[in-house]
TIDO-770132 format. One record per residue (C-alpha): x, z, y negated; residue in three letters. Coordinates in nm, 4 decimals. Layout:
BEGIN
- c1,c3,c2,type
- X,Z,Y,ALA $
...
//
This chain:
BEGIN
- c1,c3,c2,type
- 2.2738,-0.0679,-1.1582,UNK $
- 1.9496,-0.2645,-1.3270,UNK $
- 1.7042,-0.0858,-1.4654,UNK $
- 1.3889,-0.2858,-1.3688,UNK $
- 1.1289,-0.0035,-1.4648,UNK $
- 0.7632,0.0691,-1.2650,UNK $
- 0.5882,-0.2071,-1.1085,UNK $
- 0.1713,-0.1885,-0.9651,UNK $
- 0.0712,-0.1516,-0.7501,UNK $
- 0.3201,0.0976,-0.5051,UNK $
- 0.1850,0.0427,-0.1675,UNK $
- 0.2783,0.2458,0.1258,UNK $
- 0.1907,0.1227,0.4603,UNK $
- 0.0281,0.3590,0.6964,UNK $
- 0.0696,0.3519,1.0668,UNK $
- -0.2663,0.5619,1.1684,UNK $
- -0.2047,0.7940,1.5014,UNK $
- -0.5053,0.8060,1.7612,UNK $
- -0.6867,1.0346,1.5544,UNK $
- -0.7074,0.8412,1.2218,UNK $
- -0.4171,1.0510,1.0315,UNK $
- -0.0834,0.9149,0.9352,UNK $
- 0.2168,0.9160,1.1451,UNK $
- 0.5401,1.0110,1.0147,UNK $
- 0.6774,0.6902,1.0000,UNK $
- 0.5699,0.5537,0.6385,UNK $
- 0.6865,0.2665,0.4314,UNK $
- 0.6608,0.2512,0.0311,UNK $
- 0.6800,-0.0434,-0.1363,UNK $
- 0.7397,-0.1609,-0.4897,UNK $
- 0.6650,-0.4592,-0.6586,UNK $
- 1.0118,-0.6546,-0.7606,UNK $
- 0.9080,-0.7391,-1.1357,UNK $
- 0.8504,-1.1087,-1.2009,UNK $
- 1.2204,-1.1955,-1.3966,UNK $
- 1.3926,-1.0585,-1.1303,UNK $
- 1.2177,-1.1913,-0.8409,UNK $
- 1.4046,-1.5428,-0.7606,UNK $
- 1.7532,-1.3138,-0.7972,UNK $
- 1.6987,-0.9763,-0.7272,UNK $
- 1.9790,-0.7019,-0.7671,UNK $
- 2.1334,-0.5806,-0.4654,UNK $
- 2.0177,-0.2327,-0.3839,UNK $
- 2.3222,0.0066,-0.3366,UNK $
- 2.1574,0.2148,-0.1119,UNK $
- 2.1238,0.0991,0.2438,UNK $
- 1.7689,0.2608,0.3164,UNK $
- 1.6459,0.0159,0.0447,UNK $
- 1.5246,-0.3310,0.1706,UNK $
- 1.4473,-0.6198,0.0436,UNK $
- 1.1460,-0.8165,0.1895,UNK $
- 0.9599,-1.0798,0.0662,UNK $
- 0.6101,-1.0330,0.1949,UNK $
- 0.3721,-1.3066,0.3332,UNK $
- 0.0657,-1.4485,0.2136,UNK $
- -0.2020,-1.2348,0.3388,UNK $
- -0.5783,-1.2466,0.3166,UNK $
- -0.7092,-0.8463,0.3260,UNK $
- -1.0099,-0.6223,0.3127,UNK $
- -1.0437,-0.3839,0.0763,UNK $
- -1.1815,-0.1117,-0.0682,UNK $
- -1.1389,0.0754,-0.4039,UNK $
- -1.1445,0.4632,-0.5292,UNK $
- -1.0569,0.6356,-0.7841,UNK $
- -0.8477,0.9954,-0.9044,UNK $
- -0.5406,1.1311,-0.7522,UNK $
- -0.5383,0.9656,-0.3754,UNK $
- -0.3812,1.1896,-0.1554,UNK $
- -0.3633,1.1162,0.2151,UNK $
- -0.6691,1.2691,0.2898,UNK $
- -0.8642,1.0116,0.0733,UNK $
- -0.6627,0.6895,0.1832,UNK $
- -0.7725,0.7917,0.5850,UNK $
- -1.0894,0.8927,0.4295,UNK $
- -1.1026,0.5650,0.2791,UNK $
- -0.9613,0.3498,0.5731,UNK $
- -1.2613,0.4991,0.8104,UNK $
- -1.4608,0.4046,0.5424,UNK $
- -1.3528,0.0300,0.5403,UNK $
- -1.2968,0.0503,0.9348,UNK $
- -1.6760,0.1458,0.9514,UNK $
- -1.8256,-0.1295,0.6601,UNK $
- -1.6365,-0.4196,0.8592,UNK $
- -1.8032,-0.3295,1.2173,UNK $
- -1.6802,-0.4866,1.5011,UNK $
- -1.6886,-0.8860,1.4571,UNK $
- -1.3901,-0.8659,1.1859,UNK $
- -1.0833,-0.9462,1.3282,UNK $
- -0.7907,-0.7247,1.1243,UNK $
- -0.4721,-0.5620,1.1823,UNK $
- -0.5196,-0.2021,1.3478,UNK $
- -0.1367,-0.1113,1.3765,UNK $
- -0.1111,-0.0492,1.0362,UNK $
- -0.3195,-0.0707,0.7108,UNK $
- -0.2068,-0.0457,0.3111,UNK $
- -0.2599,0.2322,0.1068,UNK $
- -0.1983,0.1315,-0.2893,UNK $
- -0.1747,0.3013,-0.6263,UNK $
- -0.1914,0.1515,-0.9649,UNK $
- -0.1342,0.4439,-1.2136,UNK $
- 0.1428,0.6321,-1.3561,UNK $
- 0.1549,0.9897,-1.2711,UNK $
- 0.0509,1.0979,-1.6242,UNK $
- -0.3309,0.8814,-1.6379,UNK $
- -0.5593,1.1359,-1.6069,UNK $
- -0.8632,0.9271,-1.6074,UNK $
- -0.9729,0.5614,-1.4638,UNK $
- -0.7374,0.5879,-1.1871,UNK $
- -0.7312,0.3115,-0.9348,UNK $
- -0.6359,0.3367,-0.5710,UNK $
- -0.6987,0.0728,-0.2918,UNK $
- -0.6831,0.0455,0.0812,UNK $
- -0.6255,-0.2768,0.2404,UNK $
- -0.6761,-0.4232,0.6016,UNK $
- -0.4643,-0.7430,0.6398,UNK $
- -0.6955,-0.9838,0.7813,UNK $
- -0.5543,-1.1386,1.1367,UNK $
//
């Protein structure tokens, strides 16, 4: 029943399949804005969670214009490929994350992350 309006970045966390691509089973996550993090409304809807999420040190890497899946595991292979094989990150799942409304046309900003083990 609180409108608490759009929050940056949404992230959705990807759970790759063998072959790089996304499995079905995808979270999205939104950004609780700041006054309403230490008391947070109640969602009414029991598929919505609320999780606080852990410190986390991450590799990233940054793109630009509409991401659609394609570029995020485009992106991720990227990243996957820069690191090598000496770092030491999470391979069960990775974050893909948007900072723009819908309507930006230009400057867009998109980011994958590997959370650091």
């Amino acid at each position: 029943g609180v409108g608490m309006g759009m929050t940056a970045p949404v992230s959705i966390t990807a759970f790759p399949a063998e072959d790089g691509s996304f499995q079905q089973k995808v979270k999205v996550s939104l950004r609780i804005p700041s006054q309403f993090q230490d008391n947070p409304p109640c969602p009414t809807d029991e598929s919505i969670k609320i999780e606080e999420r852990q410190e986390m040190t991450i590799y990233s890497t940054q793109f630009g214009g509409y991401a659609k899946e394609a570029d995020y595991v485009n992106y991720a292979a990227k990243l996957k490929a820069a690191l090598g094989s000496d770092a030491a990150y999470r391979k069960d799942f990775y974050l893909c994350n948007g900072y723009d409304p819908p309507m930006k046309p230009y400057g867009r900003r998109n980011e994958v992350w590997f959370v650091k083990e």
